[in-house]
C-alpha positions as CSV (number, residue, x, y, z in Angstrom):
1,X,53.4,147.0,84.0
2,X,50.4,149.1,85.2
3,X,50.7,150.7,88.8
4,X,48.1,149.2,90.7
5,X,48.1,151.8,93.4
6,X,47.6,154.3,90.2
7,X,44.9,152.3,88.9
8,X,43.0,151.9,92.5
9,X,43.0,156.0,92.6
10,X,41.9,156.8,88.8
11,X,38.7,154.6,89.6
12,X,37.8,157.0,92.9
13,X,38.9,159.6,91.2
14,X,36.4,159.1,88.4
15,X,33.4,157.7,90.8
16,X,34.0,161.2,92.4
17,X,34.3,163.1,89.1
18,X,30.8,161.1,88.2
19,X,29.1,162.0,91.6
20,X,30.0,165.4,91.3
21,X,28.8,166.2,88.0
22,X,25.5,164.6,88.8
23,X,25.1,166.7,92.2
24,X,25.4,170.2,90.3
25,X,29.4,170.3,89.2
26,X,29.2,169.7,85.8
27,X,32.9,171.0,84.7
28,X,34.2,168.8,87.8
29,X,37.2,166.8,86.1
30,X,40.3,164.7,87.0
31,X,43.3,167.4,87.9
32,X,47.0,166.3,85.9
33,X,49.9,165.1,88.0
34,X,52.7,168.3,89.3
35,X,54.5,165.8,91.5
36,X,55.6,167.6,94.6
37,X,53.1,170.8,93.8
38,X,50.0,168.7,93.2
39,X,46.8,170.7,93.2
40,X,44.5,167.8,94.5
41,X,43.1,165.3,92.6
42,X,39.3,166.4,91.3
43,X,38.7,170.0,90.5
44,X,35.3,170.8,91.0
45,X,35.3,174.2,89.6
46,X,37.2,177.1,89.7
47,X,38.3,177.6,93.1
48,X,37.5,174.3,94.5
49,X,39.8,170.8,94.6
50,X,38.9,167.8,95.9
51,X,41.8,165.1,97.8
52,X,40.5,161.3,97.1
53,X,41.4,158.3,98.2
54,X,40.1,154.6,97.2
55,X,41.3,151.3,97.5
56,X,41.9,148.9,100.0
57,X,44.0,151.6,102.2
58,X,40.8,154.3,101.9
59,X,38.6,151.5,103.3
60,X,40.3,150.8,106.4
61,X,41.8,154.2,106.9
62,X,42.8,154.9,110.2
63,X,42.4,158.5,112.4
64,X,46.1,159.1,111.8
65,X,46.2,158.4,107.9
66,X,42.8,160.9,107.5
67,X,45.2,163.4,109.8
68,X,48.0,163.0,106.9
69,X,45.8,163.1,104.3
70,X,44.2,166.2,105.5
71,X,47.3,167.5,105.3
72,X,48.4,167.0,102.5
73,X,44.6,168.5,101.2
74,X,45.7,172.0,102.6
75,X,48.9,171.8,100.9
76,X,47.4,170.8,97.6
77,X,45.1,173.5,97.6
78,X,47.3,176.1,98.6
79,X,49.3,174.5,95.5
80,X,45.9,174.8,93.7
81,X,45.6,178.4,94.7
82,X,42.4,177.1,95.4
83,X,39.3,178.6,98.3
84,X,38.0,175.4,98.9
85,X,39.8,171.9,99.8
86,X,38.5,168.8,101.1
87,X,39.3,165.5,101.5
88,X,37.0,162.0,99.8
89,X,37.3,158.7,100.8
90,X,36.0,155.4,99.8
91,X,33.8,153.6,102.3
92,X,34.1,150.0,102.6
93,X,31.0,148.5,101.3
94,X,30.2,151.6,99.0
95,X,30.8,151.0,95.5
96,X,31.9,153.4,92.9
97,X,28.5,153.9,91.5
98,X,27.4,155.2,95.4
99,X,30.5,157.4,95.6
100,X,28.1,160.1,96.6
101,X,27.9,158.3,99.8
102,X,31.7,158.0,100.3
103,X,32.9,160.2,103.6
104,X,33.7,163.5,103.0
105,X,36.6,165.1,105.3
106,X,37.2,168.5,106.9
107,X,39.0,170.7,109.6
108,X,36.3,172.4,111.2
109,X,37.8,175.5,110.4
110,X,37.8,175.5,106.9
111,X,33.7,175.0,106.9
112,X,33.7,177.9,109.1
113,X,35.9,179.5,106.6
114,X,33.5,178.5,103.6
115,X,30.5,179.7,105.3
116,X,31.8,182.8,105.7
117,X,30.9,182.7,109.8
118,X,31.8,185.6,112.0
119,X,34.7,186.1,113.1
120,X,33.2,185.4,117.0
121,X,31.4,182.1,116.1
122,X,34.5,181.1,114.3
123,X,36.9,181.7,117.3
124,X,35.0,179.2,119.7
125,X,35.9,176.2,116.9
126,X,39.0,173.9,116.8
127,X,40.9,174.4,113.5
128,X,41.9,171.0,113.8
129,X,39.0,169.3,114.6
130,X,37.9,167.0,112.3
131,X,34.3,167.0,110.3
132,X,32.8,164.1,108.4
133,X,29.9,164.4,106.3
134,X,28.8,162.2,102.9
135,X,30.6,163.8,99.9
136,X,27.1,164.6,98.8
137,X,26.4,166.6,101.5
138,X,30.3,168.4,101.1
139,X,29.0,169.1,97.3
140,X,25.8,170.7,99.3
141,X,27.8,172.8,101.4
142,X,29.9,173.6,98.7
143,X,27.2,174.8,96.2
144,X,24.9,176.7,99.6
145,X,28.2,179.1,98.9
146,X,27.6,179.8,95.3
147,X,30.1,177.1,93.5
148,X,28.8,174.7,90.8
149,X,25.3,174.9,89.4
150,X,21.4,174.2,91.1
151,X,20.3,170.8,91.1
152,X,17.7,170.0,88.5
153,X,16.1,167.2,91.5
154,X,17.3,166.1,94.3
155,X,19.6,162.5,94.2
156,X,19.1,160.0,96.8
């Protein structure tokens, strides 16, 4: 019998894999199961892993379950050994062929840490406020840094 839970996260997995190679990560690819040392679920690159969620449970998530699964986003990327972790998840409404405009999750502190701000900008932030952005503005932020490759044109 096929694990429908399973199933529901291969196809975010891929729309994200898709949206991501289009938006300038080319190598991005679906990461292999560890069990309890998962490194996340997309890699992007070297360096940078990406948590998704999809399904029925991504669509309705509430603030505590995107407080867990943040977590468990900094744990997979310090499993990854990874510089860069966030956290994808599927907007009701938004197919898999739009996963580019799925939410894209983070503590402010790690985009203070990815940006590289000074230490005295990056003091007046909450760590563990919360940021949401599209994922293809996350893959913009990302990229700004020096990860993946330049768009050829932009993608609406």
């Amino acid at each position: 019998m096929v694990n429908r839970s399973k199933n529901l996260g291969t196809r975010a997995e891929t729309a994200v894999v898709r949206a991501a190679r289009r938006l300038g990560f080319p190598g991005a690819d679906r990461l292999t199961l560890t069990g309890s040392q998962d490194r996340g679920d997309v890699g992007l690159c070297p360096g940078v892993i990406v948590e998704v969620k999809g399904g029925d449970a991504a669509r309705r998530a509430s603030d505590g379950a995107i407080e867990r699964w943040l977590a468990e986003t900094e744990r997979e990327r310090a499993n990854a050994g990874a510089a860069v972790a966030f956290l994808v998840v599927q907007r009701a409404g938004v197919g898999a062929p739009n996963a580019h405009r799925w939410h894209a999750f983070w503590r402010h502190g790690w985009i203070c840490d990815l940006r590289g701000y000074p230490t005295e900008l990056r003091d007046m932030v909450t760590d563990s406020s919360v940021v949401r952005m599209s994922l293809e503005s996350a893959l913009a932020q990302v990229r700004a840094v020096g990860y993946g490759s330049p768009l050829a044109e932009a993608v609406s």
